[in-house]
C-alpha positions in Angstrom: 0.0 0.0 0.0 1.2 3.3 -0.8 2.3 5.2 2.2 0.5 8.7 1.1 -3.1 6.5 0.9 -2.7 4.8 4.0 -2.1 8.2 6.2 -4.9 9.5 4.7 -7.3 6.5 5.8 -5.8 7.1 9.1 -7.0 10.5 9.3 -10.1 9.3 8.1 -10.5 6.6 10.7 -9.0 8.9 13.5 -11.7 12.1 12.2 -14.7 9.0 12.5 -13.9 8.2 16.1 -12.9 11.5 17.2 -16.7 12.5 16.0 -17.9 9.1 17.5 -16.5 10.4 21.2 -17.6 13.9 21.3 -20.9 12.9 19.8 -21.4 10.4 22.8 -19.6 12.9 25.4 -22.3 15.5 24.9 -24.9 16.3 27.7 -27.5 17.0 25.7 -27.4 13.8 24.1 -27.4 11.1 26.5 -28.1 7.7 24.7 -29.6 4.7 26.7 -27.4 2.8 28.2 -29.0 0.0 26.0 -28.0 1.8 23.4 -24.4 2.8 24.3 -23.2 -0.7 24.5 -23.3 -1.2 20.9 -22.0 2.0 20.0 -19.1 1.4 22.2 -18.5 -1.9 20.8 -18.3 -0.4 16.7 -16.0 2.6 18.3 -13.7 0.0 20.0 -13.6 -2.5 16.8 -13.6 0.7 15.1 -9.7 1.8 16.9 -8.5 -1.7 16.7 -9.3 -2.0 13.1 -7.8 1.7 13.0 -4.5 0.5 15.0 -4.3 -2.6 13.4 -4.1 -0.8 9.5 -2.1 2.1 11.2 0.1 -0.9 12.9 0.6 -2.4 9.1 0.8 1.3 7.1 3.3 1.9 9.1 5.3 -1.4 9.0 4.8 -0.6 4.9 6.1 2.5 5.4 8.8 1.1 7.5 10.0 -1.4 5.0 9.7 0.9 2.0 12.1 3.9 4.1 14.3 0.8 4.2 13.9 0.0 0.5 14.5 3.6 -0.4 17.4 4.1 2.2 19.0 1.0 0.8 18.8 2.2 -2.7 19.7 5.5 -2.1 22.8 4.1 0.0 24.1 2.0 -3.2 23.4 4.9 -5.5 25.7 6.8 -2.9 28.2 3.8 -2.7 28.2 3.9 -6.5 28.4 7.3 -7.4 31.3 7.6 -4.7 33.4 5.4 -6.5 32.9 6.5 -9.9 33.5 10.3 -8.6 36.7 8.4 -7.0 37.6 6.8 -10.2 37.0 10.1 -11.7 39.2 12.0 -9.5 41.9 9.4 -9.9 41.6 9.4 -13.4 41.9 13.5 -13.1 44.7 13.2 -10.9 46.9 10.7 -13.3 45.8 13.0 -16.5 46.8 16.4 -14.4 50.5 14.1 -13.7 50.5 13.4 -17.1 49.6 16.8 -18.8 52.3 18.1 -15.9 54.7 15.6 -17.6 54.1 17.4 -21.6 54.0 21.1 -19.6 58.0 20.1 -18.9 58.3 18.3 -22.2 56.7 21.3 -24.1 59.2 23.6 -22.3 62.2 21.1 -22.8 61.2 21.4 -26.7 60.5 24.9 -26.8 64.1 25.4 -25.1 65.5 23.2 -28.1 63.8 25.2 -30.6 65.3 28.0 -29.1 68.4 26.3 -29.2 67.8 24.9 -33.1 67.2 29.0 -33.9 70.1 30.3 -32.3 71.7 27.4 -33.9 70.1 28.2 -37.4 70.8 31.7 -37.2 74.0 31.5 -39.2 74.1 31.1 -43.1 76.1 27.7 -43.6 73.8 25.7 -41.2 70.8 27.6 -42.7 71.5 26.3 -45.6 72.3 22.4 -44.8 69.1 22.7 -43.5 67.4 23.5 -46.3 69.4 20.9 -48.1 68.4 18.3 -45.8 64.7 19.3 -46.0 65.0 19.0 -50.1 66.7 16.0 -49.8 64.2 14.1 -47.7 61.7 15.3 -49.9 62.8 13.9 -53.1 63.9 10.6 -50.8 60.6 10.3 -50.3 58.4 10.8 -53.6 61.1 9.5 -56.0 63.5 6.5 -56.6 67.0 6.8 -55.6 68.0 7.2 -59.6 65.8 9.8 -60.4 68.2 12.4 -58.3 71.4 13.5 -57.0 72.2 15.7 -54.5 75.5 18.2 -54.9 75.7 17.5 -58.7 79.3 18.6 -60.2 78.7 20.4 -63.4 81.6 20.0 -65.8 82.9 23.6 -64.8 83.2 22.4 -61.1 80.4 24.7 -60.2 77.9 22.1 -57.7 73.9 22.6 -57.3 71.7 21.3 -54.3 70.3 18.6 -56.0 69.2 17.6 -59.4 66.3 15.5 -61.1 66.7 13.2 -63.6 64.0 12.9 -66.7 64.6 11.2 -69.9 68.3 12.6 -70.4 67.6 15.8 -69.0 68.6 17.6 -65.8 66.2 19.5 -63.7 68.1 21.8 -61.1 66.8 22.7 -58.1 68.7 25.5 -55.3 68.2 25.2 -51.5 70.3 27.9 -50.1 67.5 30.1 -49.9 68.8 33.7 -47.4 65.6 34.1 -45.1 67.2 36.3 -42.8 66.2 39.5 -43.7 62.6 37.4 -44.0 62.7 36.9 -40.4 63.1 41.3 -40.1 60.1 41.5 -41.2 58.3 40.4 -38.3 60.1 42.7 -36.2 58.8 45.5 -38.2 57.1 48.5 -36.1 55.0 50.0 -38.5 54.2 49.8 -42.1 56.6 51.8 -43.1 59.3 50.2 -41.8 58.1 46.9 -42.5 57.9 48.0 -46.4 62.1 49.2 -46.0 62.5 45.8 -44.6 60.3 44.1 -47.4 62.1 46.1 -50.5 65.4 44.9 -48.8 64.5 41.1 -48.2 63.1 41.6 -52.2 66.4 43.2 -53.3 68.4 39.9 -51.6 66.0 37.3 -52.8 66.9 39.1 -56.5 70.2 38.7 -55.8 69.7 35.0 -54.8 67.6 34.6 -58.7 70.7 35.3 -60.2 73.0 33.1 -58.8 70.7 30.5 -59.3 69.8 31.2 -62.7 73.5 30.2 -63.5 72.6 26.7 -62.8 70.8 26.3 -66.4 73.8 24.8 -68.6 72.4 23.6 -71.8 76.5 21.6 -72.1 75.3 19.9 -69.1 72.1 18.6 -70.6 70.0 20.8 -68.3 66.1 22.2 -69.3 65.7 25.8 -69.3 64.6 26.6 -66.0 66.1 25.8 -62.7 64.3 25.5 -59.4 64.6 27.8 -56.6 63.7 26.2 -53.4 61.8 28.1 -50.6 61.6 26.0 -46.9 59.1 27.4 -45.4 55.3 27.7 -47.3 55.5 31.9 -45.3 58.5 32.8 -47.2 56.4 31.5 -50.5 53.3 33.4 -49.9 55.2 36.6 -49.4 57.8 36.2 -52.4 54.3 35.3 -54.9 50.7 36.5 -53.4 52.0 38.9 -50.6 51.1 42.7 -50.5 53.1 44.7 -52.4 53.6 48.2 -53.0 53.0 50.0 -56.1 56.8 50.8 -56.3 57.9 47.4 -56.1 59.3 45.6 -59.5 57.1 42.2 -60.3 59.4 39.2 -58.1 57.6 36.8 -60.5 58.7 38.6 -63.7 61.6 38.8 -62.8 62.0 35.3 -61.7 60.9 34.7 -65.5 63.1 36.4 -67.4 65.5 34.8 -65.9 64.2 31.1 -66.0 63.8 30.3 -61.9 60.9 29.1 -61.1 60.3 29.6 -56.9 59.0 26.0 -55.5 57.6 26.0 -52.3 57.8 22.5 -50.4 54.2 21.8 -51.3 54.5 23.2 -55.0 58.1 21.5 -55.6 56.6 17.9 -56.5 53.7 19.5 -58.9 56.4 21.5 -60.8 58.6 18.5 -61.1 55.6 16.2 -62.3 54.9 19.3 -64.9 58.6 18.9 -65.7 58.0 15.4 -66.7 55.5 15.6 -68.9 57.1 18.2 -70.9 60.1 16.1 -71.2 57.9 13.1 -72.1 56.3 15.8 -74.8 59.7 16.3 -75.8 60.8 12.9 -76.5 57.7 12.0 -77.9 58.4 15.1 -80.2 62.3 13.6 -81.1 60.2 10.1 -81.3 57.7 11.6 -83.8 61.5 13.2 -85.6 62.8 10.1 -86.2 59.6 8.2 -87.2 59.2 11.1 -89.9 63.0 10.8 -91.2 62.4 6.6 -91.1 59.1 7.3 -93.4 60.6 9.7 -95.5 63.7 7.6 -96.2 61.2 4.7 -96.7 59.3 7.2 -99.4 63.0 7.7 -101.1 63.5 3.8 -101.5 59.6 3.2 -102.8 60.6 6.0 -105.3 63.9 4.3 -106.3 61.7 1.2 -106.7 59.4 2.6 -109.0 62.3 4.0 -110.9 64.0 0.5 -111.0 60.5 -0.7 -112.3 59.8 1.3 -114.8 63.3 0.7 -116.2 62.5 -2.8 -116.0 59.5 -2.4 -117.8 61.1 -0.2 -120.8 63.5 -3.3 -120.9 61.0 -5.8 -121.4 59.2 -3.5 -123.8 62.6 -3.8 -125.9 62.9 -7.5 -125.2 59.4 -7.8 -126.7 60.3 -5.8 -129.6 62.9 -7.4 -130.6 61.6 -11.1 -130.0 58.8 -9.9 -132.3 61.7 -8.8 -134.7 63.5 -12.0 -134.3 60.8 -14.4 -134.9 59.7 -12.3 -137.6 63.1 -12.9 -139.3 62.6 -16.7 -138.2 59.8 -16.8 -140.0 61.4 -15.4 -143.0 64.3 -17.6 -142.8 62.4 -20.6 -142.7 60.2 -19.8 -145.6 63.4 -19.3 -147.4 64.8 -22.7 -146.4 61.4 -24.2 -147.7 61.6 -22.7 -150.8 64.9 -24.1 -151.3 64.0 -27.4 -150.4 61.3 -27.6 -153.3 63.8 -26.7 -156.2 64.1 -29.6 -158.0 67.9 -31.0 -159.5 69.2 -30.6 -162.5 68.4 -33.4 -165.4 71.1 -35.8 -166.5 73.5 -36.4 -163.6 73.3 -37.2 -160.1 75.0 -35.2 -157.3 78.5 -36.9 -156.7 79.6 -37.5 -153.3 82.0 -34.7 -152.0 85.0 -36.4 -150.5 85.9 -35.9 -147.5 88.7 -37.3 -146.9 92.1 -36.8 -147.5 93.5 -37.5 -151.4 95.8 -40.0 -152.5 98.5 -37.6 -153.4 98.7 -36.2 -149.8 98.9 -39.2 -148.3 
């Protein structure tokens, strides 16, 4: 029974009786005493009916506050431990996030280290030449480049690619120094002195790389200029620039170096290669022409040979006509000699043949 329902027959039963004894408590309305025994009787089986269901509300009551405190104890028990396992778990994530906090600051004192390091040109620029290197190590075979290729002058690039007989060169040594003034610029106008002088350096660098294309050396017409850092790309191609300033990429044109960016390198390489695979298929196309046209010149000769053939056999004809013409002739003639008859009176002696009597 539910606890709310029994309280309220309680009250119910406990209103009834309360009535019951005031009703027979009043003065004014004294009852028999025949008459009260009964009423006394209902009243008392009345209470103990009353006691006995407030006796077993209770005892429900009872055993459900146990039911609920038990639940709610376990609920407790459980969500204790899981806030336990949750604080433990915080505890060993704080230790380890403590753990990368000194890490972080161990590698942000060796990046500290690796720019002070870096700051200086010639380990700048192995750098760089490591970077290029593990980049073509990775997205080509080990014969498709070469890294510090000697020209026949003595004169050595970074690295070059190989492509159907051809040489691609490609430049690491790229001077980001005065890039790096940039950022420390305090105003626009100073940051657009220390632009036009990074710009005038980088022009600089275009030059000595452009020296790089060697057509003796089997190289294509462009050489690459390799940029390590995709910041150092976006300002040299699609940065602000004044009005003043001269066009980088014109300038990187005219002079056949083409600015490759780490991401961009491999695209202009595979651009490369089909151009050179245009190329030989162009040479290919060459030498297939020059093998049909001296095919032509021997058909011609042929026909030439043939038709002199032919004229001869037109002669042969003729004059096997001719000749059986005259074999005709002849052996008319011989007929007609062989019908002549002999002359009359004498008989054609025998010719000797022999030799005479005298000579022997």
């Amino acid at each position: 029974m539910d606890p709310s329902i029994a309280l309220i027959l309680a009250a119910l039963i406990l209103g009834a009786a309360a009535v019951a004894v005031a009703a027979l408590r009043r003065p004014d309305a004294a009852l028999p005493a025949t008459d009260a025994a009964p009423v006394m009787e209902l009243l008392r089986a009345s209470v103990d009916e009353l006691r006995s269901g407030t006796a077993s509300a209770i005892a429900e009551m009872r055993a459900e506050l146990q039911r609920t405190l038990g639940a709610t104890e376990q609920q407790l028990a459980t969500q204790t431990t899981s806030t336990q396992r949750a604080l433990s778990d915080l505890s060993r994530q704080l230790g380890a996030l403590g753990e990368q906090s000194a890490r972080i600051g161990e590698l942000a004192k060796d990046i500290g280290s690796l720019q002070d390091l870096l700051r200086a040109p010639k380990p700048r620029g192995g750098f760089g030449e490591l970077m290029l290197e593990r980049l073509l190590q990775d997205c080509l075979p080990a014969s498709a480049y070469e890294v510090q290729y000697t020209y026949r002058d003595g004169s050595r690039v970074d690295a070059i690619v190989r492509y159907g007989g051809r040489v691609v060169p490609v430049d690491a040594k790229f001077p980001n120094e005065s890039y790096t003034q940039i950022a420390l610029a305090r105003d626009d106008a100073e940051r657009r002195m220390r632009r036009r002088a990074f710009l005038q350096q980088v022009r600089k660098h275009v030059d000595s790389v452009a020296r790089y294309i060697s057509p003796r050396d089997q190289t294509i017409d462009f050489a690459f200029m390799y940029l390590p850092s995709e910041a150092i790309y976006y300002e040299l191609t699609l940065g602000d620039s004044a009005p003043d300033e001269p066009d980088f990429l014109g300038y990187c044109a005219d002079r056949h170096v083409i600015p490759a960016s780490p991401n961009t390198l491999l695209a202009y390489l595979q651009v490369v290669a089909l151009g050179i695979r245009g190329l030989a298929m162009q040479e290919r196309t060459r030498d297939i022409q020059q093998g049909i046209a001296q095919v032509r010149r021997e058909f011609e000769r042929f026909v030439a040979l043939h038709d002199q053939l032919g004229h001869h056999l037109d002669n042969a004809t003729k004059k096997f006509d001719e000749t059986e013409r005259a074999l005709a002739r002849a052996s008319g003639a011989v007929e007609g000699l062989a019908q002549v008859p002999l002359a009359a009176g004498g008989e054609q002696g025998v010719l000797p043949l022999g030799p005479s009597n005298d000579e022997r």
